[in-house]
Every structure is written in C-alpha cells, then in structure tokens.
MARLO-434540 format. One record per residue (C-alpha): residue number from 1; residue in three letters; x, y, z. Coordinates in Angstrom, 2 decimals. Layout:
N
(r NUM, ALA, (X, Y, Z))
...
! end
This chain:
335
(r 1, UNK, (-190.18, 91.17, 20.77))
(r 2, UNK, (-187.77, 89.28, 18.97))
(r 3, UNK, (-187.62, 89.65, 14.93))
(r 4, UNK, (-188.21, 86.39, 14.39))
(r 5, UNK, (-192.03, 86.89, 15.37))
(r 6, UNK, (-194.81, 86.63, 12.63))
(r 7, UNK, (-195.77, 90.33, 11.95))
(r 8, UNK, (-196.99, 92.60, 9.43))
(r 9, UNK, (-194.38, 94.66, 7.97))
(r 10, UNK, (-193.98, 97.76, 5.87))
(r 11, UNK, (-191.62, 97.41, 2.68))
(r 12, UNK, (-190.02, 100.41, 4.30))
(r 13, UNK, (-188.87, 97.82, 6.88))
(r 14, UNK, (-187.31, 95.07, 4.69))
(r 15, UNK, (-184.31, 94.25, 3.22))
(r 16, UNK, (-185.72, 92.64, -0.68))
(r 17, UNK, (-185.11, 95.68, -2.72))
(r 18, UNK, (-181.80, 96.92, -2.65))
(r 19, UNK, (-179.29, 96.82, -5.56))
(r 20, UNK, (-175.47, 94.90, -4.80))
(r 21, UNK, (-173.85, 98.73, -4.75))
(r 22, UNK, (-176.33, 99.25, -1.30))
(r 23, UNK, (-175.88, 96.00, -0.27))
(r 24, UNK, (-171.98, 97.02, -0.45))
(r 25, UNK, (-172.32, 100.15, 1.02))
(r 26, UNK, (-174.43, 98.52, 4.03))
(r 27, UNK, (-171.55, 95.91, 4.78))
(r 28, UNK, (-169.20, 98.88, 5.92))
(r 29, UNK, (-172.26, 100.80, 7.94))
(r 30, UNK, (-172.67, 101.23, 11.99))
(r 31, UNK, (-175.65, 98.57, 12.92))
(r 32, UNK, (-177.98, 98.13, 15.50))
(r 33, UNK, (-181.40, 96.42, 15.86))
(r 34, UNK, (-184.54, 98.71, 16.33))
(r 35, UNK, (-186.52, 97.47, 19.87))
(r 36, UNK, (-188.19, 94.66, 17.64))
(r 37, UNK, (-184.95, 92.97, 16.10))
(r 38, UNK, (-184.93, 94.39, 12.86))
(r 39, UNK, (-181.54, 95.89, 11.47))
(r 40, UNK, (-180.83, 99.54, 11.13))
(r 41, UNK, (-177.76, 100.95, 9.87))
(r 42, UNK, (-176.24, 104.61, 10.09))
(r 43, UNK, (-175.48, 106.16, 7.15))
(r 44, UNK, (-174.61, 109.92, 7.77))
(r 45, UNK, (-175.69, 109.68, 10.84))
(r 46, UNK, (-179.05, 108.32, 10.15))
(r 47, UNK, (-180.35, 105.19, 10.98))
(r 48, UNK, (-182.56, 103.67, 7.92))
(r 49, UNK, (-183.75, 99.97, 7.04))
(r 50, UNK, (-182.04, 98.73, 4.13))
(r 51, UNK, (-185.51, 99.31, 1.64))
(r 52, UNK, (-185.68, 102.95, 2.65))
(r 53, UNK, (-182.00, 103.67, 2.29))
(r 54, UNK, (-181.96, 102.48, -1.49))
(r 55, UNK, (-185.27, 104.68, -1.59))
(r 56, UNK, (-183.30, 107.70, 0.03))
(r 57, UNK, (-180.80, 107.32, -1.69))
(r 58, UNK, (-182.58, 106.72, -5.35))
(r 59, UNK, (-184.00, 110.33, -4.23))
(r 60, UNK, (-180.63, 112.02, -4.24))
(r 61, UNK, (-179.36, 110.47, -7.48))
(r 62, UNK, (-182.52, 111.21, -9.49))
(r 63, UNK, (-185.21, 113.52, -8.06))
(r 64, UNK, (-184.62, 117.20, -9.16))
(r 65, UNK, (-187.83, 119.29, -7.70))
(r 66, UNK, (-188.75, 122.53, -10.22))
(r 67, UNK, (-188.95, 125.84, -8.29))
(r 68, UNK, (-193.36, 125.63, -7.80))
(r 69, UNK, (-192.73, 122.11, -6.33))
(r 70, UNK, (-193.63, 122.02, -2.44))
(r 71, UNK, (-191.81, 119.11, -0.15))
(r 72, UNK, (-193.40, 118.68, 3.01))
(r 73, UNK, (-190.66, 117.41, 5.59))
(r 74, UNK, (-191.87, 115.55, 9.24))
(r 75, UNK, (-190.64, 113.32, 11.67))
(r 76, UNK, (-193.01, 109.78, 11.52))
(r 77, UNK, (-196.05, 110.81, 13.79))
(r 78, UNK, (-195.22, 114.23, 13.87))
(r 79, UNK, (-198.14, 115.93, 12.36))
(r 80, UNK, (-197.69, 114.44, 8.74))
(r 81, UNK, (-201.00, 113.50, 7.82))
(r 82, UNK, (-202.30, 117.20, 9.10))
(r 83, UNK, (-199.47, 118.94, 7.06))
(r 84, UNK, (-200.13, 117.18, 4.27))
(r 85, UNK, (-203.82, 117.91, 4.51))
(r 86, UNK, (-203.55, 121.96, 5.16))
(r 87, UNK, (-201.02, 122.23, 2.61))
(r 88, UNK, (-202.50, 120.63, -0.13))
(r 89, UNK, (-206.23, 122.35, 0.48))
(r 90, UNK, (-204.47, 126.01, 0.82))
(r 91, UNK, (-202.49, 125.35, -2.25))
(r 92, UNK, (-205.71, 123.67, -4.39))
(r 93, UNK, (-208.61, 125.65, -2.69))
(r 94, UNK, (-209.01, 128.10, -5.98))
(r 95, UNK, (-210.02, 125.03, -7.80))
(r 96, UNK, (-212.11, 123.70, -5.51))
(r 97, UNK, (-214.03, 126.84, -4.45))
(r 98, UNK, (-214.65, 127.76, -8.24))
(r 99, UNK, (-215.96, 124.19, -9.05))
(r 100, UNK, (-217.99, 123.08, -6.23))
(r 101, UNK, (-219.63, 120.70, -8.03))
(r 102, UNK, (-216.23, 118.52, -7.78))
(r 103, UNK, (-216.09, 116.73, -4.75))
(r 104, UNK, (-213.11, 117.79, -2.51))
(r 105, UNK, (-210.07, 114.86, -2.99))
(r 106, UNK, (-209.69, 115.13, 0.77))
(r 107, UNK, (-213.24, 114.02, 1.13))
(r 108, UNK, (-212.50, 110.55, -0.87))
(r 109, UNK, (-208.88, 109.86, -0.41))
(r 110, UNK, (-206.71, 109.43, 1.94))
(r 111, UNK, (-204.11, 112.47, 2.52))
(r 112, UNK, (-201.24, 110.78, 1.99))
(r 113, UNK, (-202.51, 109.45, -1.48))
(r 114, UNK, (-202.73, 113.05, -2.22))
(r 115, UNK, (-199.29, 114.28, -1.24))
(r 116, UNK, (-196.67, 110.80, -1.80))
(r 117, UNK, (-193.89, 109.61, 0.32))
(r 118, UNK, (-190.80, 110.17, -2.00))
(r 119, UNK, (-188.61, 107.36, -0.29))
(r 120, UNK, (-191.62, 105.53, 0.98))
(r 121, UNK, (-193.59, 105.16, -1.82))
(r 122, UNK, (-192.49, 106.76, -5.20))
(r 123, UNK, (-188.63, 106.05, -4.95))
(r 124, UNK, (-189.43, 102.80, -2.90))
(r 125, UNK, (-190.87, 101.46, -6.42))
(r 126, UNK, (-188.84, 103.22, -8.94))
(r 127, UNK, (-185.44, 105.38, -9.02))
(r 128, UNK, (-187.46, 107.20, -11.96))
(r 129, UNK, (-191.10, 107.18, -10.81))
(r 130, UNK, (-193.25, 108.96, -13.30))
(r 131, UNK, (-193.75, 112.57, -11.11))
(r 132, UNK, (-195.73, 114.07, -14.51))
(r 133, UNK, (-199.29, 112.53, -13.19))
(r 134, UNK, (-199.34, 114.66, -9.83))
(r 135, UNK, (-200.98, 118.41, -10.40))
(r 136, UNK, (-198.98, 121.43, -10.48))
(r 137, UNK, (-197.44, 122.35, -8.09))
(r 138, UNK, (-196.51, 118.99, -7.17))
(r 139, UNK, (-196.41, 118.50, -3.56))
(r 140, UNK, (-194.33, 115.76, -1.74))
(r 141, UNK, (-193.76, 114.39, 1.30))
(r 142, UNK, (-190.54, 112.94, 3.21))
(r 143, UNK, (-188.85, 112.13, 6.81))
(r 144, UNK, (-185.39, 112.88, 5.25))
(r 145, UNK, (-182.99, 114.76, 7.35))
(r 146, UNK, (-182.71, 118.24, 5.41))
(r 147, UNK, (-179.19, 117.34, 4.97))
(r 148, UNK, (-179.84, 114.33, 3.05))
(r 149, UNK, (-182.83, 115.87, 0.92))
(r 150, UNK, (-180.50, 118.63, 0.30))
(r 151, UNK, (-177.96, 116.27, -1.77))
(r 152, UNK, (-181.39, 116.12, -4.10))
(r 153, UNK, (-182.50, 119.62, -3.80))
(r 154, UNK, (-179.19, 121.40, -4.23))
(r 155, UNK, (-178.37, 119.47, -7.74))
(r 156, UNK, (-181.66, 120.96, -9.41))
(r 157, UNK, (-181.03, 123.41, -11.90))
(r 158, UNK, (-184.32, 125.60, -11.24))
(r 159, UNK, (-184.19, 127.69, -8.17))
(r 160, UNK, (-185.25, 126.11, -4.50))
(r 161, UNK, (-188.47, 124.61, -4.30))
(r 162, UNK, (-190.43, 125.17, -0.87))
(r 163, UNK, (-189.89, 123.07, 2.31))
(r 164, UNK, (-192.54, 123.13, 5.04))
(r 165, UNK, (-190.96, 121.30, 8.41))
(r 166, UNK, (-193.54, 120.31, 11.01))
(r 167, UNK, (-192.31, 119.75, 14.42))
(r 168, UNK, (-194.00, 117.84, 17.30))
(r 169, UNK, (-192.71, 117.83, 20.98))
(r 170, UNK, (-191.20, 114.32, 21.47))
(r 171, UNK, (-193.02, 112.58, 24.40))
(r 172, UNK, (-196.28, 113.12, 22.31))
(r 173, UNK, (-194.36, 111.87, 19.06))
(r 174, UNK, (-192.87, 108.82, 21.11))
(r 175, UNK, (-196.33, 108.19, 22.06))
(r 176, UNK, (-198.36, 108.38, 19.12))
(r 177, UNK, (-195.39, 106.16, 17.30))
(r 178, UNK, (-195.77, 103.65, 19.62))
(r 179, UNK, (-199.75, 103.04, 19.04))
(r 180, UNK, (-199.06, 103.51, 15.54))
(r 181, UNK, (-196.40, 100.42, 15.55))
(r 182, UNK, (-199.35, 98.74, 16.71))
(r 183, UNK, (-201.53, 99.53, 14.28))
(r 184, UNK, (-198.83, 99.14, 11.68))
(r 185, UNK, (-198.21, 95.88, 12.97))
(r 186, UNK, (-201.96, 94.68, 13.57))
(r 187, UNK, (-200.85, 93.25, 16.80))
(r 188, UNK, (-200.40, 94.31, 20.42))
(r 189, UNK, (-197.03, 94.99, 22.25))
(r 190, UNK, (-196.63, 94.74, 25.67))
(r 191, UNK, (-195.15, 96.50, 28.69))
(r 192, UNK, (-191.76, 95.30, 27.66))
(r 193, UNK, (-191.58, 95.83, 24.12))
(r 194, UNK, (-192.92, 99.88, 25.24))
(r 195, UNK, (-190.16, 100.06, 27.63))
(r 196, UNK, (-187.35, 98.41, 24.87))
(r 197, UNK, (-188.96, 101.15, 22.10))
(r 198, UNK, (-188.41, 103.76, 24.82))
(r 199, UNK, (-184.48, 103.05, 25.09))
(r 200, UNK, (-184.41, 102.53, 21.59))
(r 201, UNK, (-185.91, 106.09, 21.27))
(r 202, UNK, (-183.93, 108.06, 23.71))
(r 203, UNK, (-180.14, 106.57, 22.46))
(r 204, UNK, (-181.76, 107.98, 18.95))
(r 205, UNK, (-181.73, 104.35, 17.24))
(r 206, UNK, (-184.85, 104.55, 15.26))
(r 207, UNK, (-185.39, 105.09, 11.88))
(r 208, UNK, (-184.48, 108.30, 11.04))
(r 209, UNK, (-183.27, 108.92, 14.67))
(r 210, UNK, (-182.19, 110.35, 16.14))
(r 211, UNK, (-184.98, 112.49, 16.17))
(r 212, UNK, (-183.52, 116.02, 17.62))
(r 213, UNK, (-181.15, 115.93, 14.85))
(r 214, UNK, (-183.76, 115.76, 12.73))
(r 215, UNK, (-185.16, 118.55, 14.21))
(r 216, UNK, (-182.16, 120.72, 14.33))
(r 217, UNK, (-181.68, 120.01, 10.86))
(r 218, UNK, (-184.85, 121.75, 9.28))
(r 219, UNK, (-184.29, 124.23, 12.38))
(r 220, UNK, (-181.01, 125.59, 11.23))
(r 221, UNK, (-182.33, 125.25, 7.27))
(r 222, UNK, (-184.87, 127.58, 8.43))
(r 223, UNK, (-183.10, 130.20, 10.01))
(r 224, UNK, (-180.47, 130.03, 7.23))
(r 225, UNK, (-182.85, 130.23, 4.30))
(r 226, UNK, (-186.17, 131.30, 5.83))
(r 227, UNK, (-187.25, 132.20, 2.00))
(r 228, UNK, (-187.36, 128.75, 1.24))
(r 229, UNK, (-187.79, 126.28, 4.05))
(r 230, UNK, (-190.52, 127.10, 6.91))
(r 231, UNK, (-190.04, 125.59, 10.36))
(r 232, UNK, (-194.08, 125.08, 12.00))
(r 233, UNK, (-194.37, 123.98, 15.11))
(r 234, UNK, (-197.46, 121.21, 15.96))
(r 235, UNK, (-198.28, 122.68, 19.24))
(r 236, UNK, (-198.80, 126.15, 17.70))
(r 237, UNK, (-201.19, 124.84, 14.90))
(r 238, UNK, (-203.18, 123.79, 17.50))
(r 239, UNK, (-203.30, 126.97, 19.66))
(r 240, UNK, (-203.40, 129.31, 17.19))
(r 241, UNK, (-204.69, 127.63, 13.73))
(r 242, UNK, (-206.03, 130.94, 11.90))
(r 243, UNK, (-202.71, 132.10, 12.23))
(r 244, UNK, (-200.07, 129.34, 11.83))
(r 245, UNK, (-202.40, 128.79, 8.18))
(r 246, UNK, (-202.61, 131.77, 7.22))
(r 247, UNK, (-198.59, 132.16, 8.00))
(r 248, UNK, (-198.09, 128.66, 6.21))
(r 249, UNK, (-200.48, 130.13, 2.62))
(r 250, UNK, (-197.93, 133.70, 3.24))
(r 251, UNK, (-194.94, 131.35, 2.92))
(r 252, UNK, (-195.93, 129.06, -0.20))
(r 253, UNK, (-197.10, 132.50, -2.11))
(r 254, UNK, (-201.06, 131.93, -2.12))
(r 255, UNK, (-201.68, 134.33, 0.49))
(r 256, UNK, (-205.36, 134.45, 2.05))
(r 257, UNK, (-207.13, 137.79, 0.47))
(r 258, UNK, (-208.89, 140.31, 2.36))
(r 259, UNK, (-212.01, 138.65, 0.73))
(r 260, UNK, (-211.54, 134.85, 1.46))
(r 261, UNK, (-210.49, 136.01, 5.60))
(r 262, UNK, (-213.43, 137.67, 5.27))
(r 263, UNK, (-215.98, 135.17, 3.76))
(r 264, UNK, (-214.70, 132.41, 6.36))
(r 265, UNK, (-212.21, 130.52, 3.87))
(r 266, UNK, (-209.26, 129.55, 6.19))
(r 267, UNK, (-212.08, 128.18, 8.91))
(r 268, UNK, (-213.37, 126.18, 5.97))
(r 269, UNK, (-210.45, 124.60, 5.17))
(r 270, UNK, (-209.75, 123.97, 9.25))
(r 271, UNK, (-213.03, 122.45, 9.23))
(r 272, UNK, (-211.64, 120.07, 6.03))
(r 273, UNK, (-208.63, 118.96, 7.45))
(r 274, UNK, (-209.76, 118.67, 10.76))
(r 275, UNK, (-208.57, 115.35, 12.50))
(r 276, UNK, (-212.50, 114.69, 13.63))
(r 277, UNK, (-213.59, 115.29, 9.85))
(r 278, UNK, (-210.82, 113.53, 7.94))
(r 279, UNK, (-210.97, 110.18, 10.76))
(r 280, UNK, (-214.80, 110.31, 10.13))
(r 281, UNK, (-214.57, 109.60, 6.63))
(r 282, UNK, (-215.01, 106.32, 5.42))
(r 283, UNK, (-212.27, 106.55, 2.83))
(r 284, UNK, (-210.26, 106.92, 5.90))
(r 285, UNK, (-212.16, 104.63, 7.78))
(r 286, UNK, (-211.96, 101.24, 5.76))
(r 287, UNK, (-209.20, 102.29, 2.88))
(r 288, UNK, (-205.89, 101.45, 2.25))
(r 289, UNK, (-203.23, 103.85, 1.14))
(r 290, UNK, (-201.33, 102.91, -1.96))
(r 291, UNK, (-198.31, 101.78, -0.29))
(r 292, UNK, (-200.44, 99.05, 1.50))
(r 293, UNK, (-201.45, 100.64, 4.74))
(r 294, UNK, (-204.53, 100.76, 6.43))
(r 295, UNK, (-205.68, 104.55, 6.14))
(r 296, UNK, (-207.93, 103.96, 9.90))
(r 297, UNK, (-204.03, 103.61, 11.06))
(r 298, UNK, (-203.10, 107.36, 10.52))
(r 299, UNK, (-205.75, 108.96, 12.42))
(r 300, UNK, (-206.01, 108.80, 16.17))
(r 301, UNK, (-206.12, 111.57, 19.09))
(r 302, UNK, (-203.49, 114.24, 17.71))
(r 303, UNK, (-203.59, 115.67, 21.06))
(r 304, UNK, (-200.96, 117.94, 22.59))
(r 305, UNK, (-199.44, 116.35, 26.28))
(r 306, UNK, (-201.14, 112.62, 25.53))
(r 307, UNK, (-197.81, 111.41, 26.75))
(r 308, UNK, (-198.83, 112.11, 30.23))
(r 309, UNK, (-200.95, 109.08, 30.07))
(r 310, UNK, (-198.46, 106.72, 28.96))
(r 311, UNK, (-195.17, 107.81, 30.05))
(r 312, UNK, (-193.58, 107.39, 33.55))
(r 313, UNK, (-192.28, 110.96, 35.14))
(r 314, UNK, (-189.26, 109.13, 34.71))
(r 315, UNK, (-189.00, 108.32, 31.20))
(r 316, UNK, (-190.48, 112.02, 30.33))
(r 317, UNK, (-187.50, 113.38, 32.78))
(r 318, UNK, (-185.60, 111.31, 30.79))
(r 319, UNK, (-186.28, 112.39, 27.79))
(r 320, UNK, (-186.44, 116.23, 28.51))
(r 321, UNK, (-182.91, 116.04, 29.80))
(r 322, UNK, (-182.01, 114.64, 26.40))
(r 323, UNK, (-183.66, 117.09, 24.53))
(r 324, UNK, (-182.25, 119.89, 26.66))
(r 325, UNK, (-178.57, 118.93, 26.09))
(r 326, UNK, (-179.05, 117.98, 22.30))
(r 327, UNK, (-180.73, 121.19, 21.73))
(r 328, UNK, (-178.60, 123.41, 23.97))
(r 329, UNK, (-177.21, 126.28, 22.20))
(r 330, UNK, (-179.41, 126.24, 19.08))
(r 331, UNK, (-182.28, 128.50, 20.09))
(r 332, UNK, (-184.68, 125.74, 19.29))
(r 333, UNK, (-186.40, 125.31, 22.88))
(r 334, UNK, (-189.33, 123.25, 23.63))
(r 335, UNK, (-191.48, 124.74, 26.24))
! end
C-alpha cells in the first residue's frame, strides 16, 4: 500500500504541525517508511511521525507531573484502553460509591477521554495544554519509551509521580494492531500489506518500535525504582484479575480494605471495565474520542493467543526468535 493512497489518517501520522527547529532536527534523523509509505524517523532510537515527535518532544520541554499525578505507559494495542479503565475506576471509586446517584464516567465516555494521550492529544494541540481541568490526581496516558518520558519526569521539582507499564505478548499485539490499522484507516488491507506490516514489525520500524525496547525500558525502570513505576503484565490481568487489581490499587496507595474485598468492590469494578461491558456501551459504540477517532475502533476481542489465527508458524517463529535474543539477559521472559 503505497502512501499515495486516499486514506484516513490520524494527526499523529502527519507531518502539518511541527515548528522549523523539528523540521531541522528531522533533516539530520535515520528514515524509513512504515509498511504503508509514510515517513518515520529515529530519534533516540525511536521511530516517531513528524506530528508525534513535536508532541513528544513539547512533553519533555514543558510537562512537569506533581507527585499524586498517575502516567499510564503502553505499547499501541497493548492493553491501553483496559489500563486506562482499571486505573481510573480504582483511583475514583470513593466518589463514585458514595454518590451513586452520579452516573459512572466510564458508563458515558469513552476511556481514553477520561485518561488523555499526552503526545497524542494534549501536547499534539498545545506545548502548554491547560492540565488544571482534569480531577486530582490527574491521570495520563502515553506510548513514550520510559527513557524519553523520563527527560519530562526527572525535571519536576515534586517527587516521582506513579508509572503503571502494561505489557502484552507481541504476536497478540502485532495482531490486534493490525485490525486496528484497519479500523483506523476505515479501509481493508490485504494479504500483502499484512505481510509488509509484519517485516516492518519484526526489523522494529514502527512507531515507537521497536517494541522490545520499549518493553525493556519500563522493565528495567521497574526493577530499578519499583516504588514508583509498576511493570503489569496483560496476560496476568487476565488469569488472575482479583489479584493483578488489587496489586495495581497496593501500588498507587488506595489499597482495597478488608471491607470493600469483602462487600464485592474489586469484582464490581472488573465487571465496569470489562471489555464485554465497556464495547456494549453505546458511547463506545457510535462515539468519537476527542482526538477524532471512532471509540467502536478501540474495542475488539482482547484475547490472549488470537495470533494463532492470523499468524503463520513461521512468522510467530519468527518473531519469538526475535524476542528471545532482544530480551536475552534481562530477566524479562515471555512464556
């Protein structure tokens, strides 16, 4: 699929909002083209569009999160929407569960209205967005590389805000990209463009790729500074929800109490952010997130080993034996 084709795109994925300095900056930065033409270009090892490296980089010169403030960190399709979800009903559910006449915000808008993109959506539009109108504690959401949200992080003067990583296996987050591309892009791919998305995927030239730095990133952050950044694995939110929430509250200092395990308050809050519930809604089912994307498009199976229908043994070989060699040594290991 060739760039020049008619499609939908993201501002994320253009090129009409970055300032001459960027534009400089760009000129002397490796490039390649993503599998559909468009231009990607490393910067710190990172490959961003042009629009979301003025956004990243509008988030290290001006955002400075206070110590309550709670940054949710993901790779795209790696459990975001569910993160954002859980986090934001364990940090809120006090308010909720002593007002019930106020209907639940994750029963009329979309999750990631709830908890913004800072280089998608608030830095995308501003390098001073107006971060006062979100209640406290903020929460916020990014695919950075810990590394680059660190340049942000480490120049606040208040003491480390929180950073929740979600991790996904990678066939199943190849997968689930690749439907959501053609969502995103309200058309549908074929064989070819799959297989060209594929390469793309495993040489690590996709935005934010490659994607087991990524990883390794929030991995090491995690075992370095486990009081402030908390490395959740997908797979086990699945297995063992009770747990991995009740773990996540522990870590962001609202632990569950004796009462609320008792009274059935984490499986209510399951129940809330449960992919069946939230896809079911009709906020979710017809809306459109504020930075102009269909809110049906974020919501699919979430299934663990949904790769197996799409991928080749080949191309899941192929990826496991990337994996396995990027990862070797680190103690991260994916089963």
């Amino acid at each position: 699929m060739e760039a020049s084709q008619e499609l939908h795109l993201p501002n994320y994925m253009k090129d009409d909002n970055i300032s001459q300095e960027t534009n400089n900056l760009i000129s002397s930065l490796p490039a390649d083209k993503d599998f559909m033409g468009y231009s990607l270009y490393n910067y710190k090892g990172c490959w961003y569009y042009p629009n979301t490296l003025q956004a990243v980089l509008d988030v290290q010169d001006n955002f400075r999160p206070q110590k309550n403030d709670i940054i949710l960190a993901s790779l795209p399709k790696g459990g975001t929407t569910w993160l954002k979800s859980l986090v934001f009903a364990v940090v809120h559910r006090e308010k909720y569960r002593e007002n019930p006449q106020i209907i639940h915000p994750l029963l009329s808008q979309n999750p990631h209205d709830l908890v913004p993109f800072l280089e998608i959506e608030l830095y995308a539009s501003s390098q001073t967005p107006d971060l006062a109108k979100f209640p406290s504690p903020m929460i916020f959401s990014t695919h950075m590389h810990l590394n680059a949200l660190h340049e942000a992080t480490t120049k606040s003067s208040s003491s480390p805000c929180k950073i929740v990583y979600v991790c996904r296996g990678l066939k199943d987050t190849f997968v689930s990209g690749w439907h959501y591309k053609n969502m995103l892009h309200r058309t549908k791919m074929d064989q070819a463009s799959f297989e060209l998305m594929f390469d793309a995927y495993c040489r690590g030239v996709t935005l934010y790729g490659p994607y087991w730095e990524h990883m390794l990133s929030y991995w090491k952050g995690s075992l370095e500074d486990k009081e402030n950044v908390l490395f959740m694995r997908y797979e086990e939110i699945i297995e063992e929800p009770l747990i991995q929430v009740k773990r996540l509250a522990e870590f962001l200092n609202c632990p569950f109490t004796e009462e609320e395990e008792e009274s059935g308050s984490v499986e209510e809050i399951l129940n809330l952010c449960s992919l069946r519930n939230l896809s079911n809604l009709e906020i979710n089912k017809k809306g459109t997130t504020r930075i102009g994307i269909d809110s049906n498009v974020f919501f699919r199976k979430g299934e663990v080993g949904d790769w197996k229908n799409h991928l080749t043994p080949q191309m899941a070989k192929r990826i496991d034996e990337v994996v396995e060699v990027k990862l070797r040594g680190s103690g991260l290991i994916f089963p």
